[in-house]
Each structure stands twice: as structure tokens, then as C-alpha cells.
Backbone bond lengths (Angstrom), bond angles and torsions (degrees), N, CA, C in turn:
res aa  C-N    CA-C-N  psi(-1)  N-CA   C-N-CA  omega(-1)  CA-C   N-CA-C  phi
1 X - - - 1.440 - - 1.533 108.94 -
2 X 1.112 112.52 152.22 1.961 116.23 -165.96 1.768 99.86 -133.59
3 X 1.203 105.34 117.79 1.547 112.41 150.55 1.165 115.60 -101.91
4 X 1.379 111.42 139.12 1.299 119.57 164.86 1.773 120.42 -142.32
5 X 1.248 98.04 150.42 1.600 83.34 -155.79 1.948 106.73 -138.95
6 X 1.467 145.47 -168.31 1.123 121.70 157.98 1.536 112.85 -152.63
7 X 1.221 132.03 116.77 1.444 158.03 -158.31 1.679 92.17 -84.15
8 X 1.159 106.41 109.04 1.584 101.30 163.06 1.831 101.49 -118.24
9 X 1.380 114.83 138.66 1.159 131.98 170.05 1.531 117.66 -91.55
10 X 1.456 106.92 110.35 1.686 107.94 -154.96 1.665 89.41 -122.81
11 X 0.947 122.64 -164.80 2.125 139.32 -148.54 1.753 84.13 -111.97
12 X 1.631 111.33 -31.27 1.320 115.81 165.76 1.336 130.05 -69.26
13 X 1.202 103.92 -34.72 1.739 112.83 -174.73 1.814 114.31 141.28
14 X 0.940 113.22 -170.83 1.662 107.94 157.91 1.565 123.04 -62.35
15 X 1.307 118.88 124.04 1.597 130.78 157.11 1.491 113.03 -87.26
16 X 1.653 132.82 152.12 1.142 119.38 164.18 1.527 99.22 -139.71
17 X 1.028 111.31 144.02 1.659 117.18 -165.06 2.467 92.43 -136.84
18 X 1.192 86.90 128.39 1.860 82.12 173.62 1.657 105.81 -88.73
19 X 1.427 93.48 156.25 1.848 100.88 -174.47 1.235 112.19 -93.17
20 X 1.233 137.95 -178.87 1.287 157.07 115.74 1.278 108.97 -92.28
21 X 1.360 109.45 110.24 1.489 114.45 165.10 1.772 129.94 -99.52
22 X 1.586 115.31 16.78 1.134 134.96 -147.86 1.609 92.80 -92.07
23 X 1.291 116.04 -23.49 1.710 115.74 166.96 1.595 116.79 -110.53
24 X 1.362 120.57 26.65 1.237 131.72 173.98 1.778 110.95 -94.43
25 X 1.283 144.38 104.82 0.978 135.95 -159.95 1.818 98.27 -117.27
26 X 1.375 119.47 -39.19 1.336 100.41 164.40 1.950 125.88 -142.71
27 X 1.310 116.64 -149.66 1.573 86.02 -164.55 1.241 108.46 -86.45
28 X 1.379 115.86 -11.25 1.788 112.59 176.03 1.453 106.70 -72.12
29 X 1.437 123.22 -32.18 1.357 111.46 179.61 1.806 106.19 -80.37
30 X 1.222 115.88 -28.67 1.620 99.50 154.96 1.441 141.58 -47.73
31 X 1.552 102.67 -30.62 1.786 129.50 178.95 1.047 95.87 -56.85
32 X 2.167 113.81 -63.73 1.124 121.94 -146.66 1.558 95.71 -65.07
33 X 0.616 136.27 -36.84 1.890 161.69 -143.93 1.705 96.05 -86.19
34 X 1.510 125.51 -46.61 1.458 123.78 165.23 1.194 126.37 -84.35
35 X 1.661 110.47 -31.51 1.424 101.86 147.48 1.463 140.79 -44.31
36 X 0.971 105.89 -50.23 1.484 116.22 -173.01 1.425 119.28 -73.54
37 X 1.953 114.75 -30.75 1.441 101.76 152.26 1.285 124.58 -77.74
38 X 1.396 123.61 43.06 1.560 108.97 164.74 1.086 98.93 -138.36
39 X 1.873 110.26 135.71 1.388 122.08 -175.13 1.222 109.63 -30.01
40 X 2.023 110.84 -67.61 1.182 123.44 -158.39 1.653 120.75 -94.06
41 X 1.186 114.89 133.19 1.752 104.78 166.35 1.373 139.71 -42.07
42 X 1.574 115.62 -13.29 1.262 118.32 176.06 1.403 117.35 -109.41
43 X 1.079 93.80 -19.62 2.075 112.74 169.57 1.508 102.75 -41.60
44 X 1.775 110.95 123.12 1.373 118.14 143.03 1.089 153.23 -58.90
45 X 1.187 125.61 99.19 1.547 129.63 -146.91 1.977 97.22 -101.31
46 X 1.322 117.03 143.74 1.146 109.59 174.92 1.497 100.30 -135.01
47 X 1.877 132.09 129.57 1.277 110.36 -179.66 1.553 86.15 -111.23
48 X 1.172 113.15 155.97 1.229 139.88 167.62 1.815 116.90 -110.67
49 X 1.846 94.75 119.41 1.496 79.87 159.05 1.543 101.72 -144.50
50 X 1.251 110.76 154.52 1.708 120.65 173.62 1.638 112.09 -132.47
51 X 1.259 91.50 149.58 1.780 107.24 167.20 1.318 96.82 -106.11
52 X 0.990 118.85 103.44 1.702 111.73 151.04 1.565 111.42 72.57
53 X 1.326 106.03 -139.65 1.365 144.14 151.01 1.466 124.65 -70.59
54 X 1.454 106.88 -23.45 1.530 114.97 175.26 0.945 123.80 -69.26
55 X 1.207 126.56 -51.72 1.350 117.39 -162.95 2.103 106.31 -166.92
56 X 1.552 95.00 163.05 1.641 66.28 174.45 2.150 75.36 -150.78
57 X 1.484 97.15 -177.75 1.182 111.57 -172.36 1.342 122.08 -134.09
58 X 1.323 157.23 129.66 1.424 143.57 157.81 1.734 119.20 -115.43
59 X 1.513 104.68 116.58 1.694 91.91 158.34 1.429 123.31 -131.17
60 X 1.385 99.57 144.16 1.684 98.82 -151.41 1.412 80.42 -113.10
61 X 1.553 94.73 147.72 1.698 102.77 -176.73 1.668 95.57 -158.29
62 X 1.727 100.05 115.21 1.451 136.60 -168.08 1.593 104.14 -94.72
63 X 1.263 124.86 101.57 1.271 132.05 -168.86 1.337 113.30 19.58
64 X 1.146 140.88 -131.95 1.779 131.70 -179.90 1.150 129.97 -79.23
65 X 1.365 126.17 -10.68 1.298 117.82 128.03 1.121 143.55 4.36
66 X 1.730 125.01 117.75 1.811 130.23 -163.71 1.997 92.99 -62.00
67 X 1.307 114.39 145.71 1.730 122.09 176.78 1.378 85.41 -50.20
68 X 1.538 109.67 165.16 1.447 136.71 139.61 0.882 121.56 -124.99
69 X 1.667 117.50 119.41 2.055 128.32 -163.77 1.503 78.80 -112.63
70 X 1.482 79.57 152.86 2.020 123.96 148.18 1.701 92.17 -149.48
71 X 1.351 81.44 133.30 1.758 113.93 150.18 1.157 90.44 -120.40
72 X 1.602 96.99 161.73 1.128 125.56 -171.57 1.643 115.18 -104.71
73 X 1.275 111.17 -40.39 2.004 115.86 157.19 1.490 102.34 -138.13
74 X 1.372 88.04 113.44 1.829 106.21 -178.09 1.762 100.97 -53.87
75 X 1.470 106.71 -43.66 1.173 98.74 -156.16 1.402 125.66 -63.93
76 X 1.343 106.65 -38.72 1.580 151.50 146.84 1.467 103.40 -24.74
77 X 1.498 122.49 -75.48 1.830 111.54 168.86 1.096 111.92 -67.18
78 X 1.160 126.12 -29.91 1.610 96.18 175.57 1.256 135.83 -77.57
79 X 1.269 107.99 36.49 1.712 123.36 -176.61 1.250 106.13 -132.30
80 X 1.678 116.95 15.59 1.483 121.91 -162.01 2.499 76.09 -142.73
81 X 1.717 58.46 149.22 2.373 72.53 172.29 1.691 106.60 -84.80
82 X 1.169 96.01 -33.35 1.731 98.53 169.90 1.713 111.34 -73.59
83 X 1.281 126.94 -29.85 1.037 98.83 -178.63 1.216 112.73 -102.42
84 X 1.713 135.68 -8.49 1.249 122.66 143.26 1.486 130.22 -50.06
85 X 1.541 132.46 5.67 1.302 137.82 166.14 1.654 98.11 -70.96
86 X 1.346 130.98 -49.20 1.080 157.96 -174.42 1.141 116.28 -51.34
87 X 1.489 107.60 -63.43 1.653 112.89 168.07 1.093 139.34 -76.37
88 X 1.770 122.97 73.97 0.921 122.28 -179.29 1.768 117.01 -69.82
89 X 1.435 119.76 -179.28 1.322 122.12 -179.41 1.064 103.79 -82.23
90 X 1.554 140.19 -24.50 1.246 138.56 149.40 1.276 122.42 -6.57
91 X 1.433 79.62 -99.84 1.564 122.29 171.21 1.994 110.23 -40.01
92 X 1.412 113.69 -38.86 1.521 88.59 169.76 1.456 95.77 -122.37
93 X 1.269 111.99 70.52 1.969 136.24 154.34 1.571 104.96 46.56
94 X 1.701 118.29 24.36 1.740 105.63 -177.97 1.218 89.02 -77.98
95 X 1.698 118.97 -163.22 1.186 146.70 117.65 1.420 123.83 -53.03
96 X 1.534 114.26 128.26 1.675 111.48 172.36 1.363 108.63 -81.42
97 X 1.799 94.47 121.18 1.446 133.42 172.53 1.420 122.26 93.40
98 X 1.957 108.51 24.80 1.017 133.29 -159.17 1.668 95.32 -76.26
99 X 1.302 144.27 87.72 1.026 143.62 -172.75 1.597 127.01 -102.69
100 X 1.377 112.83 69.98 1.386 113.69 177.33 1.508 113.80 -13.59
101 X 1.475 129.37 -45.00 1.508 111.66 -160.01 1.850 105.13 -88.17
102 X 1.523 106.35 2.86 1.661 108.29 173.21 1.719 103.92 -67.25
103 X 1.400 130.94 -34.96 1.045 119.75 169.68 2.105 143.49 -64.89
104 X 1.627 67.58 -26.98 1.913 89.57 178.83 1.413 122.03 -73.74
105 X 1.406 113.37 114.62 1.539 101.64 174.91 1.935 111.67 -83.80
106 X 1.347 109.95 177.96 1.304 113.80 -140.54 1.499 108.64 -68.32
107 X 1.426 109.32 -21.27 1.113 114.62 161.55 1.616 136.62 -62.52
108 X 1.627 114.80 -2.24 1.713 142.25 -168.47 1.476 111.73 65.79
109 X 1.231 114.54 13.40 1.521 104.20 155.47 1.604 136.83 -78.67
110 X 1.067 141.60 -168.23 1.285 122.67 167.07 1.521 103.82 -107.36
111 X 1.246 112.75 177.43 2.025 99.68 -176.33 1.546 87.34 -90.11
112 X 1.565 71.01 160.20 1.707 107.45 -162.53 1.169 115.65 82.07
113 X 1.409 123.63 -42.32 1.393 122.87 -144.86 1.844 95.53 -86.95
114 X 1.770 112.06 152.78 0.963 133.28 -175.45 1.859 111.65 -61.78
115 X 1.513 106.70 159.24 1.379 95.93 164.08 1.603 100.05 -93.84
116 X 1.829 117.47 161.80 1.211 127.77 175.33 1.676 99.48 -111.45
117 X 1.361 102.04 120.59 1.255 102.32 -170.21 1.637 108.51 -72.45
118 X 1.539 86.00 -28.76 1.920 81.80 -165.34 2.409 93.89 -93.23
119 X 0.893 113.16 -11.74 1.637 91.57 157.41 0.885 140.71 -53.87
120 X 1.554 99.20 128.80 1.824 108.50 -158.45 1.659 96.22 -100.66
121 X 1.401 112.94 0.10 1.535 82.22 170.96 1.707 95.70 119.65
122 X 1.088 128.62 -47.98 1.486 135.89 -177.44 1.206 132.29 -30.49
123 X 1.435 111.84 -52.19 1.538 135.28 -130.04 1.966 71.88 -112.46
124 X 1.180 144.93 -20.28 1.430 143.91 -135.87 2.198 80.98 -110.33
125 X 1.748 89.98 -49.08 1.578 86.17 -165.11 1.472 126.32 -89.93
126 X 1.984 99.32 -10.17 1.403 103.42 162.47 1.256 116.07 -72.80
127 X 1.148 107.87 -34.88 2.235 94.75 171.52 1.183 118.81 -70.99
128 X 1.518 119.25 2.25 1.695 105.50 -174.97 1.604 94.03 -103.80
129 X 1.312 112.00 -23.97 1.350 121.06 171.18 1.448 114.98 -61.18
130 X 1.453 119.16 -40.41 1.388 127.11 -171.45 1.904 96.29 -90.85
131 X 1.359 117.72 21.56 1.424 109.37 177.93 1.537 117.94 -92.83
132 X 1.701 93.51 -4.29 1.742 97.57 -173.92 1.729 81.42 -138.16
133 X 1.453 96.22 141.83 1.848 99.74 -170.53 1.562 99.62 -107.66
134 X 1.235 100.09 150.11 1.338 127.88 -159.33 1.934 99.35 -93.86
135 X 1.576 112.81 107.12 1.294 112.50 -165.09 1.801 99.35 135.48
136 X 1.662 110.35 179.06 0.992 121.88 -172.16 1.799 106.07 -81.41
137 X 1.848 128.24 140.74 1.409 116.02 -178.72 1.725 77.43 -122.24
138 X 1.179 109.46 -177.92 1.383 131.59 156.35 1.439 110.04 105.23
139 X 1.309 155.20 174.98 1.256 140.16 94.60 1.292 133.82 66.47
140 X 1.459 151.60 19.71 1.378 133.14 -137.51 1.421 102.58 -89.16
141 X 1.208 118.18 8.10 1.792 101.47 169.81 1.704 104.75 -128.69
142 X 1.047 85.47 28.85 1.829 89.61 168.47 1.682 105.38 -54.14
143 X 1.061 136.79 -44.91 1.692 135.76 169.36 1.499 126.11 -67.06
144 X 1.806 97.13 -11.47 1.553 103.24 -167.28 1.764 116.87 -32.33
145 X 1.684 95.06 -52.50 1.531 112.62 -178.17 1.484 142.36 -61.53
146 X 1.897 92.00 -13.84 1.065 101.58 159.85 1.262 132.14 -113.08
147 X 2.126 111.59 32.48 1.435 106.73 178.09 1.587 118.90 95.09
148 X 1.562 114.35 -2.34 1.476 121.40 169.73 2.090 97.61 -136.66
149 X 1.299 83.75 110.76 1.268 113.79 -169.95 2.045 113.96 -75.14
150 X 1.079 126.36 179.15 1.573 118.42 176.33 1.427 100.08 -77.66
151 X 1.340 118.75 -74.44 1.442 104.97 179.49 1.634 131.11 -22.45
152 X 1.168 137.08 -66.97 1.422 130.28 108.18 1.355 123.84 52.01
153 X 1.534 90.50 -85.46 1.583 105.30 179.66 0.943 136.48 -110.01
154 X 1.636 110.26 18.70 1.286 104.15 169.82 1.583 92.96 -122.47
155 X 1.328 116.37 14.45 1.973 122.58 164.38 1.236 114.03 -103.10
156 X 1.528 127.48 24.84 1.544 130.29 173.02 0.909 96.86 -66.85
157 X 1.276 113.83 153.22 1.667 152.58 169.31 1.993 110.48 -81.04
158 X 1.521 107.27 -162.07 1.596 93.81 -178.84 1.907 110.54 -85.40
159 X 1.512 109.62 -11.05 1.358 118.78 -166.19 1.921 94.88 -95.24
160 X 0.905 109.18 33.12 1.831 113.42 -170.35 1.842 98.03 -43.25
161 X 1.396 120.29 -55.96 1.248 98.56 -176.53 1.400 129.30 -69.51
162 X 1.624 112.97 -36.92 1.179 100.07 154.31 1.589 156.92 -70.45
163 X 1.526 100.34 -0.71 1.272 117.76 151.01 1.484 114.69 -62.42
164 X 1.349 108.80 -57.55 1.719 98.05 -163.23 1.838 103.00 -93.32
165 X 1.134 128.23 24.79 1.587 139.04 148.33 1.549 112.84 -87.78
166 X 1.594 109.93 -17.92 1.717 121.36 179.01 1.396 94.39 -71.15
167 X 1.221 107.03 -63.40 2.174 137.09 -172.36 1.484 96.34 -48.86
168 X 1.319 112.13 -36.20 1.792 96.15 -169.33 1.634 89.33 -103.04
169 X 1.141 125.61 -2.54 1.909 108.00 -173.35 1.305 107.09 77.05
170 X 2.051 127.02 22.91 1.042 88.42 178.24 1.764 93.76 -115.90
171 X 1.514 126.70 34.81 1.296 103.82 -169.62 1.605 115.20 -65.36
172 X 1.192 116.84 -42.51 1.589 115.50 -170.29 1.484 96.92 -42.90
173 X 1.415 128.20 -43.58 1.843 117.77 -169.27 1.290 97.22 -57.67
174 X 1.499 111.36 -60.47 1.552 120.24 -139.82 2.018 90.65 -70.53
175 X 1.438 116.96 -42.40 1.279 95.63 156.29 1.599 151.57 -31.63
176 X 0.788 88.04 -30.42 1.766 100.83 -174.01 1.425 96.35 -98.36
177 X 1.215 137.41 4.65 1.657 126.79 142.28 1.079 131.62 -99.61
178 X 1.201 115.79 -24.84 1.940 121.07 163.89 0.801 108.33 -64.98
């Protein structure tokens, strides 16, 4: 199950408004998507989303300004559609449109390279496995400024967002949308 939710920092205090992310296809249309719930253009918007126990996500986006993500286990969202919004190639240090299978001919070798008669197949799916790293990617002091530090955040517990909505003073909002 996935919450996701969005923290705007207003002259008032914290707002929290819940998302639909079901027409969000990538992270600029997420930006556009936190932008737009906040009155003002310079207002800090933070959306929050979590699976569970798995994993959780933050991108904070400071008037027009490119987002800044942390997830918390890359490997973990990327087995979720919400948290592939998240994982850009950026964000886990490829090249954009860096596509391992542009090298493989149809047979799954790479060109030139020999077939292995005795490969079972393994050694092909542990590197695609090892293509998203297992642990926190992104950002870890994306909150620095507001008083929740990296250390912090990478020692959350299973309630991670509602811990760091405690840290910013905004749980009572972000309550009233979960």
C-alpha cells in the first residue's frame, strides 16, 4: 500500500494536501505537480511518498528549481511504479538512455563477444540486479535546512515520514491526510 502526500511550507506554517499520483508519469511532472500546490512560487513544497515498511521517498522542490530526491532503498522502489518516478539516471549516476540491452545482440551476448555454452543465465541477471543499489541514493541532506540533518535520515525507523513531519512540526497537517 503507498501513501503519498505534499508538505507545502507557507508564511503560515506547514499545509498538507494528499496526491494522486496515477497521472504522474515522470519526476518533472511530479515538480510540476508540487509546484502548483503551493500558493506561492518560492514556497517549499515537500511530496512524500512511502510503501509500507519498504521504502519511502522525498522530493523537495524550492520554487523553480530542478527537485531534490532521497529514497531511502533504491532497490526497494524500483520494484514499485512510484518509485521508478524517483529513479532517475541521474540520481543512480548512469548516463541518460544508457541502455544495457543496446549492446546485446539477439542472442544476449554483447557484439563480438562469444556464446558461453555452459551459461545458465545468472551472471547476465545479477548485474541488472546490481544496476540499482541496494540502500539509500539521492540527496541525504535535502532537510538539512530545515533542522533534520543526514544522520537523521538515514536512522529512520518504519514510521520515517512521520518522524520527520514530527522534526519539521508538521505532523498534525500531514495527519489529517493519512
Amino acid at each position: 500500500m503507498y501513501f503519498a502526500a505534499l508538505l507545502a511550507r507557507t508564511e503560515d506554517g506547514w499545509e498538507a494536501s494528499d496526491t494522486e499520483l496515477d497521472d504522474v508519469e515522470t519526476l518533472s511532472d511530479l515538480a510540476d505537480l508540487a509546484r502548483e500546490s503551493s500558493g506561492e512560487d518560492d514556497d517549499t513544497v515537500l511530496v512524500f511518498i512511502e510503501q509500507e515498511d519498504s521504502w519511502f521517498g522525498i522530493v523537495r522542490v524550492d520554487g523553480e528549481e530542478d527537485p531534490r530526491v532521497y529514497v531511502s532503498d533504491a532497490a526497494a522502489a524500483n520494484r514499485s511504479s512510484y518509485g521508478e518516478l524517483l529513479l532517475t539516471d541521474e540520481l543512480l549516476g548512469r548516463d541518460p538512455g544508457d541502455d544495457d540491452l543496446d549492446a546485446l545482440d539477439l542472442d544476449g551476448t554483447e557484439d563480438g563477444e562469444e556464446e558461453d555454452a555452459e551459461d545458465d543465465g545468472t551472471e547476465g541477471a545479477a548485474a541488472s540486479a546490481d544496476a540499482v543499489p541496494h540502500g539509500p541514493v539521492g540527496d541525504p541532506r535535502i532537510l538539512d535546512d530545515l533542522g533534520f540533518g543526514e544522520k537523521e535520515l538515514r536512522a529512520l525507523s518504519s514510521d520515517a515520514l512521520g518522524e520527520i513531519a514530527e522534526a519539521l512540526g508538521a505532523s498534525e497537517v500531514l495527519e489529517t491526510v493519512r
